[in-house]
C-alpha positions, 0 to 999 in steps of 0.5 A, spaced: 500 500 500 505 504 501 508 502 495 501 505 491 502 511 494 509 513 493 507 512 485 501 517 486 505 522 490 511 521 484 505 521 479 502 527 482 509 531 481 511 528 474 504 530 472 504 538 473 512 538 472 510 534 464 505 539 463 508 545 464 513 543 459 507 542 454 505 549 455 498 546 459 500 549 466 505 555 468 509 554 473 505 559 478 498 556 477 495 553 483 494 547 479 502 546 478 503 549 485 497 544 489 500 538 485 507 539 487 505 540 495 500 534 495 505 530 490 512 532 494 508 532 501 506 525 500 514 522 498 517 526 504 513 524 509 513 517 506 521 518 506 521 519 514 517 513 515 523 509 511 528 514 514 531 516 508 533 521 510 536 526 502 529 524 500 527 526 505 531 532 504 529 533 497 522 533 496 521 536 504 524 542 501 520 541 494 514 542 498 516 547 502 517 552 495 511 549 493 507 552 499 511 557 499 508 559 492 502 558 494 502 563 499 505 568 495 501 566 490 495 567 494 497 574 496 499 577 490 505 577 491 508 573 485 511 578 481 511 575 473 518 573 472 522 575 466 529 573 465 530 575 459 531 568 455 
């Protein structure tokens, strides 16, 4: 069960990192940004459970930014990003 649940969590990351790749989603829309929390969420704390302690660092950082641009999202402080490319 364990096992199903990681593949959701990896799914939940793949799947909004592909779209925004194909031009489906931004990168600062809700839905990339909810699907990487939930995904990144699930994975690390599937990583403490197993004491896997970098992927626990990886993807608890992971969901970290993603809450973090939800709130900056949610309190319109997400200014356009334009790097010049």
């Amino acid at each position: 069960m364990l096992q199903l649940v990681q593949v959701l969590g990896a799914i939940a990351i793949l799947v909004a990192f592909g779209f925004a790749q194909f031009g489906v989603l931004d990168h600062r829309s809700y839905p990339y940004l909810v699907l990487n929390l939930i995904g990144a969420a699930v994975l690390a704390v599937l990583a403490y459970v197993e004491r896997q302690w970098g992927f626990l660092l990886l993807e608890g950082v992971w969901a970290i930014v993603s809450a973090w641009g939800l709130v900056a999202r949610a309190s319109g402080r997400h200014a356009p990003l334009d790097h010049g490319f």
